[in-house]
C-alpha positions in Angstrom: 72.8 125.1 138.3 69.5 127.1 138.8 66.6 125.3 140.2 63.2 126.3 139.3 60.1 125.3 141.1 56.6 123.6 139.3 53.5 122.4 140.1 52.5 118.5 139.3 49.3 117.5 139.1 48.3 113.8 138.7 49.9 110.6 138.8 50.9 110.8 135.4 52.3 113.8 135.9 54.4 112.7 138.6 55.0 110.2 136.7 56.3 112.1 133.9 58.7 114.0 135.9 60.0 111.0 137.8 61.5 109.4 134.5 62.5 112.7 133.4 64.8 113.6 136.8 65.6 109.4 136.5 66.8 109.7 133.0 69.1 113.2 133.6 70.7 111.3 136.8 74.7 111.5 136.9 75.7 109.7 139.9 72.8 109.2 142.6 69.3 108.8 142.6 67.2 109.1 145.6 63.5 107.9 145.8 61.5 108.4 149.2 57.9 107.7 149.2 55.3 106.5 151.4 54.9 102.7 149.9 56.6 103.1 146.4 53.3 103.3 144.5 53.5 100.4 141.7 51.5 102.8 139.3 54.1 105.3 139.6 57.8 103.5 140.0 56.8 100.0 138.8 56.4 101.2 135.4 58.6 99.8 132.6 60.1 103.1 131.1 60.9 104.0 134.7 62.1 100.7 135.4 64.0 100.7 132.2 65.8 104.3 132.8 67.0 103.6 135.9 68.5 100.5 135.0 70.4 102.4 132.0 71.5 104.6 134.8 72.8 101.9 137.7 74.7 100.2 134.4 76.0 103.3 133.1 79.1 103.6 135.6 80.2 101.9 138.5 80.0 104.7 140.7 75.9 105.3 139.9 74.0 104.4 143.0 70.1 104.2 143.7 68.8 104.6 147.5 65.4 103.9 148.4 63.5 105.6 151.3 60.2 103.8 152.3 57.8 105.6 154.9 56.0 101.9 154.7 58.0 99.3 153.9 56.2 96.7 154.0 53.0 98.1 152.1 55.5 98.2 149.4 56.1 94.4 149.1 
């Protein structure tokens, strides 16, 4: 699989492409981020997709890396 490199510029835009690489997921999905920003991974479409995903097989797993933990809380 080629991989091709772009640009993102906003929050929705990060946004955007967060759902989209959630919603083509096969097995894993790994999210690191500073404090997991409410704006960006709290959203219910986001929310939503990877749920689909972590009920679409028993083998589908979702990790979590948080620079600041507890800011995320």
């Amino acid at each position: 699989m080629a991989s091709e490199s772009q640009q993102i510029f906003g929050r929705a835009a990060f946004a955007a492409v967060v759902r989209a690489l959630a919603g083509e997921a096969r097995q894993q999905i790994d999210l690191l981020s500073y404090d997991l920003d409410r704006n960006t991974y709290g959203s219910p479409e986001l929310v939503e997709t990877v749920k689909l995903f972590l009920l679409s097989s028993p083998a589908a797993r979702l990790r979590v890396l948080l620079n600041q933990p507890r800011q995320a809380v």
